[in-house]
GUSE-449674 format. One line per field, with one value per residue (C-alpha): residue number from 1; z, x, y. Coordinates in nm, 3 decimals. Each point is the difference from the previous one (the first is absolute). Example, Ala and Ser with C-alpha at 12.3 -4.5 7.8 and 13.67 -1.06 7.14 Angstrom:
n	1;2 .
zz	0.780;-0.066 .
xx	1.230;0.137 .
yy	-0.450;0.344 .
END
This chain:
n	1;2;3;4;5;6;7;8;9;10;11;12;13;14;15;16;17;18;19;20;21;22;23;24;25;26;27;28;29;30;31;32;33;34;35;36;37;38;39;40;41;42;43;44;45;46;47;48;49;50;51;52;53;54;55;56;57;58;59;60;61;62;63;64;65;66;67;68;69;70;71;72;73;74;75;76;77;78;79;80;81;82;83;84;85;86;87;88;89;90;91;92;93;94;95;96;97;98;99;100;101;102;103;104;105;106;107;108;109;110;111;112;113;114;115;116;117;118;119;120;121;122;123;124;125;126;127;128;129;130;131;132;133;134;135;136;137;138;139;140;141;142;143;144;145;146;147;148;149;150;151;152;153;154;155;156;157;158;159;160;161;162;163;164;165;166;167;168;169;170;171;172;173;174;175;176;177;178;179;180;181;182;183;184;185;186;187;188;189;190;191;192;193;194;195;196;197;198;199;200;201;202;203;204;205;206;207;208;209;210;211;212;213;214;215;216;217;218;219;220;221;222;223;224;225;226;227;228;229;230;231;232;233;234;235;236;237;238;239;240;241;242;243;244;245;246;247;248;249;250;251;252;253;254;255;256;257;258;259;260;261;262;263;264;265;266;267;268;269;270;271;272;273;274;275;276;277;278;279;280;281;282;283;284;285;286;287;288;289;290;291;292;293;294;295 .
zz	2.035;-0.181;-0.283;-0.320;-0.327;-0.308;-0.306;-0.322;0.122;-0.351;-0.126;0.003;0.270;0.197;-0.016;0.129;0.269;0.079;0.020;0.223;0.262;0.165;0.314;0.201;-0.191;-0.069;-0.405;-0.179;-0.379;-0.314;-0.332;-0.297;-0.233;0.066;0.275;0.144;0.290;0.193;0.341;0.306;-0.160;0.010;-0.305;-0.102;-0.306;-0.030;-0.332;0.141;-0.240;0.203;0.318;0.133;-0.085;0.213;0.283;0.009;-0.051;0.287;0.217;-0.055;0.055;0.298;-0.075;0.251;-0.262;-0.431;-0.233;-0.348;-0.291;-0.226;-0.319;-0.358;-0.069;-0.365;-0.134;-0.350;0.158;0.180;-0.289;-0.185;0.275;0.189;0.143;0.151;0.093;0.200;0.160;0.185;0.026;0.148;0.089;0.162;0.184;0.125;0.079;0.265;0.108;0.141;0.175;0.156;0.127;0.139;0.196;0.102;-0.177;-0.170;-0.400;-0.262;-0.357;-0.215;-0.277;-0.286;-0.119;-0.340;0.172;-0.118;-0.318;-0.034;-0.069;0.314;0.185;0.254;0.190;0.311;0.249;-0.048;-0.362;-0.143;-0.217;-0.359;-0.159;-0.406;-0.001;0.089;0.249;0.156;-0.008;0.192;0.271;0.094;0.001;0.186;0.287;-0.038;0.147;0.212;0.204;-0.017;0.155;0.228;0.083;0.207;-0.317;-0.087;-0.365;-0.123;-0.366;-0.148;-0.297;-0.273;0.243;-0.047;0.155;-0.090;-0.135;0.246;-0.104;-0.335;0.057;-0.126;-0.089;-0.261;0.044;-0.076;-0.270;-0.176;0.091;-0.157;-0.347;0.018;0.015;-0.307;-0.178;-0.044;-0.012;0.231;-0.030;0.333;0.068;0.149;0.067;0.203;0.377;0.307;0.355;-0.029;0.364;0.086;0.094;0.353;0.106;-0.124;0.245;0.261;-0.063;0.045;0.286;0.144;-0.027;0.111;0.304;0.108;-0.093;-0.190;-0.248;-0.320;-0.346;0.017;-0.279;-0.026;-0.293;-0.034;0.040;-0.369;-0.344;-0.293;-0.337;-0.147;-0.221;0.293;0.190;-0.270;-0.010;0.399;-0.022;-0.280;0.176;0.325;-0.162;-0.222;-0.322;-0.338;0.010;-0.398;-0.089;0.243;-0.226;0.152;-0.140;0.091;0.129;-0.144;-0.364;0.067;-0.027;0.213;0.030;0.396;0.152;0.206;0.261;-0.102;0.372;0.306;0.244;0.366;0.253;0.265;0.311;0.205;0.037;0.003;0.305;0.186;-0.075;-0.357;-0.179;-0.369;-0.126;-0.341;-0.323;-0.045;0.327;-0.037;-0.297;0.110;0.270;-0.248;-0.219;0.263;0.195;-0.363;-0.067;0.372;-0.089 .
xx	-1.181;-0.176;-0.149;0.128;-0.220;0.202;-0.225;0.218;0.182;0.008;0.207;0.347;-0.073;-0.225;0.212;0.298;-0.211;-0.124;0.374;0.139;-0.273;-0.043;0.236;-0.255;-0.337;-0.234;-0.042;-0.328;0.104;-0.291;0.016;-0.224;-0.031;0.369;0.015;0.358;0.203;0.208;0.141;-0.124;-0.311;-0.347;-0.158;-0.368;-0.156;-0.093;-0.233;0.023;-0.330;-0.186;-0.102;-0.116;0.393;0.141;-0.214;0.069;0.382;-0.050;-0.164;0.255;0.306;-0.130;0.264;0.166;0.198;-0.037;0.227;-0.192;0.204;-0.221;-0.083;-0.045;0.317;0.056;-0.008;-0.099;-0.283;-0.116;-0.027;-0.188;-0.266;-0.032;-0.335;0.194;0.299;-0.241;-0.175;0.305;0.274;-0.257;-0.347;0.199;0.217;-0.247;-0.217;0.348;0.039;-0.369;0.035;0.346;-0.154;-0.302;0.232;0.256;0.333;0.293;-0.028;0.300;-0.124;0.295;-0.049;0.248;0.220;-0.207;-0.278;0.236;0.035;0.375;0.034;0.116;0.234;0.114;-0.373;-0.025;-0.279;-0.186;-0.025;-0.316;-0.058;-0.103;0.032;-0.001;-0.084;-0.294;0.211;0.133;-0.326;-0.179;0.279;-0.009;-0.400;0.056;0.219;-0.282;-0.274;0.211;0.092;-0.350;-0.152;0.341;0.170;0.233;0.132;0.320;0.049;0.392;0.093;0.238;0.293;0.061;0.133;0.248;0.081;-0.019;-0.270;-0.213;-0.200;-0.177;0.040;0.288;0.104;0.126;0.327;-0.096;-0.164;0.310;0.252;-0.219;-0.013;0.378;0.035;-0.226;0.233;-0.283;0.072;-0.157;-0.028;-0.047;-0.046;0.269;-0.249;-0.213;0.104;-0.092;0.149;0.016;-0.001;0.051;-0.300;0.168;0.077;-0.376;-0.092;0.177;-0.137;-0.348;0.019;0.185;-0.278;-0.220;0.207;0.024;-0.391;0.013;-0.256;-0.048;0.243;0.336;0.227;0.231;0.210;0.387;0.302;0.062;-0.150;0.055;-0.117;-0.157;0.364;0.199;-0.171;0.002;0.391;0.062;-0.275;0.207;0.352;-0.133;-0.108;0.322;-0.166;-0.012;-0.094;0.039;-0.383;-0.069;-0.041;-0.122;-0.300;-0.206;-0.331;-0.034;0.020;-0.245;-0.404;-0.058;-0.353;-0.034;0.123;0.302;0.168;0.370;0.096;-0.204;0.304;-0.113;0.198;-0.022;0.171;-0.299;0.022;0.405;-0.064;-0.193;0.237;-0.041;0.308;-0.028;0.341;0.122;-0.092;0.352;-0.007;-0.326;0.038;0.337;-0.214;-0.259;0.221;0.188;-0.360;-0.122;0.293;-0.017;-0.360 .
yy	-2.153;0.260;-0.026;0.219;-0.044;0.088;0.008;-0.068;-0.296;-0.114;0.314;0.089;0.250;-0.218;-0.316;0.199;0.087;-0.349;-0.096;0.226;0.082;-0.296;0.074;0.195;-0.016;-0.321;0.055;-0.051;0.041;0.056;-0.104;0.076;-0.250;-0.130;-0.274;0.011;-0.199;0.242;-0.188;0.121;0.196;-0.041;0.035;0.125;0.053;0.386;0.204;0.346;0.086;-0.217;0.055;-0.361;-0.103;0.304;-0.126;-0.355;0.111;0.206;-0.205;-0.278;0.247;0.184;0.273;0.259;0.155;0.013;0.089;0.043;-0.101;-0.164;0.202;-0.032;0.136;-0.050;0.394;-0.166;-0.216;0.300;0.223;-0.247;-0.119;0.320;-0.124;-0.351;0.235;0.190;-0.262;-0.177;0.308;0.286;-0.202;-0.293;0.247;0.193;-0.324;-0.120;0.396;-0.014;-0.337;0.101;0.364;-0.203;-0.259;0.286;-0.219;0.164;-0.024;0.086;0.038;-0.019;0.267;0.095;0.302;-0.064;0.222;0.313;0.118;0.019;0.357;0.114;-0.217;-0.095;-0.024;0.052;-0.155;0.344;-0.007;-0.045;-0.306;0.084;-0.321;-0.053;-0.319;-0.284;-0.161;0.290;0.190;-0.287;-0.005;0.359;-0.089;-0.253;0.237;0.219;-0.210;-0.215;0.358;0.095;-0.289;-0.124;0.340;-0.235;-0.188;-0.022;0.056;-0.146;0.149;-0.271;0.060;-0.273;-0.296;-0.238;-0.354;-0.379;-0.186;-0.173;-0.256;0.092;0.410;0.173;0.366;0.146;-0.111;-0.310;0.119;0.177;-0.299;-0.204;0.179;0.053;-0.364;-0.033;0.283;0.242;0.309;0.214;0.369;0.188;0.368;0.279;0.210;-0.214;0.055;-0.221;-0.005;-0.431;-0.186;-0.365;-0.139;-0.161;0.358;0.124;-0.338;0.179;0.368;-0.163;-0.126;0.282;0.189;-0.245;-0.012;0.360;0.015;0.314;0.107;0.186;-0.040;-0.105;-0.014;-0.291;0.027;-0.077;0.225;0.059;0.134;-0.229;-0.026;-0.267;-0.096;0.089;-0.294;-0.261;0.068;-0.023;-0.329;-0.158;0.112;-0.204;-0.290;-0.008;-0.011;0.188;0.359;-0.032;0.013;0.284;0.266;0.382;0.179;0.250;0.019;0.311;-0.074;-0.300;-0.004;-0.220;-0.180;0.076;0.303;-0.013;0.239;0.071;0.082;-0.080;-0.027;-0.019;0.205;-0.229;0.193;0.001;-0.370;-0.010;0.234;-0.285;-0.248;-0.127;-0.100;-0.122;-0.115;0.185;-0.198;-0.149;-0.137;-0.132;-0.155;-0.173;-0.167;-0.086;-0.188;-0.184;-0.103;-0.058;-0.294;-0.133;-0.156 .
END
């Protein structure tokens, strides 16, 4: 079979990944610092700011295919160690673009809808990035320099995803179900827009385009705009719990230490037009909750 190296098996993203592309691909998976069992996946040990580790890693994996997920992805940790953020989201990117231009092998670098500023939504794939914050600024960087030095790469913008915990990664849904069931109150933003996706269908968009073996940026967010509030209240609906300490707030009337977009919706048509299909957040989060109790 041949072999698909998916960087980031650790992560939410990555772990979904791991999971669900083992029908046609041989899957080398790479954690950090995080060792991890995922049946059916062979696991290396991976520091994208050093090169000795991306060698042995790719020496081991022998990849025809890579699908870069791993990132520091924490907008908070990124603001705060810039120079680390740099290192592993644009150095180690460009440091897997080279090696996958030299041996001629399809690479997707998932980016994020965070590398727009939110001011004029929905973005299209020809919108330019102008990121306003660490994290965001580093993955249009990292875009950048993967294009210059792959041309070939194929560079996936990703929405806020949803789906079940796997192993020790989670989402924010998680996150939020967990401080409902604490009764603390959460206050989240109607002003704050995403297009949401499930991660399974994200899966899916992925390796469409890995399939067809097109190039350049694709968007892949979900069907629908939602705020922040509306979100919590559809997440709390589908797990059948209290929406009682959801409380809506704005954005706007908040300094907030690390700035924020308030809309960075993808239009996603270009990749609908291939073949994509992300369900609508209901839906999603229906099959979320019912996978969630069948484990």
């Amino acid at each position: 079979m041949r072999s698909l190296l998916i960087t980031g098996a650790s992560g939410f993203l990555g772990g979904h990944l791991c999971r669900y592309s083992q029908t046609d691909w041989q899957i080398w998976g790479t954690y950090h610092t995080q060792a991890i069992n995922l049946p059916g996946v062979k696991l290396l040990p991976l520091d994208l700011t050093d090169g000795q580790s991306l060698q042995t890693c790719w020496d081991q994996a022998r990849p025809d295919a890579v699908i870069h997920t791993a990132a520091l992805s924490k907008v908070g940790q990124c603001q705060y160690n810039p120079d680390r953020s740099y290192q592993i989201n644009v150095a180690g990117t460009v440091q897997l673009a080279k090696r996958c231009a030299q041996a001629e092998i399809p690479l997707i670098f998932t980016s994020t809808d965070l590398v727009f500023d939110g001011d004029h939504p929905p973005y299209g794939e020809r919108d330019l990035p102008h990121p306003i914050n660490i994290y965001g600024e580093h993955k249009a960087m990292a875009e950048a320099a993967a294009l210059t030095h792959y041309p070939a790469v194929t560079i996936c913008r990703l929405p806020l995803l949803m789906g079940a915990a796997i192993g020790t990664a989670q989402c924010f849904v998680q996150g939020l179900l967990a401080a409902i069931a604490a009764n603390t109150p959460q206050t989240l933003f109607t002003d704050e827009i995403r297009t949401p996706a499930s991660v399974t269908d994200v899966v899916q968009g992925l390796h469409l385009v890995l399939d067809q073996g097109v190039s350049g940026i694709w968007h892949l967010g979900g069907p629908e705009q939602l705020s922040r509030y509306d979100l919590g209240l559809l997440i709390a609906e589908s797990f059948d719990v209290s929406k009682i300490n959801l409380k809506p707030g704005l954005q706007s009337s908040v300094k907030l230490s690390i700035p924020r977009p308030k809309d960075v919706s993808l239009n996603s048509q270009k990749a609908m037009a291939l073949g994509y299909a992300p369900q609508f957040p209901k839906a999603a989060l229906r099959e979320i909750s019912q996978s969630s109790r069948a484990i």
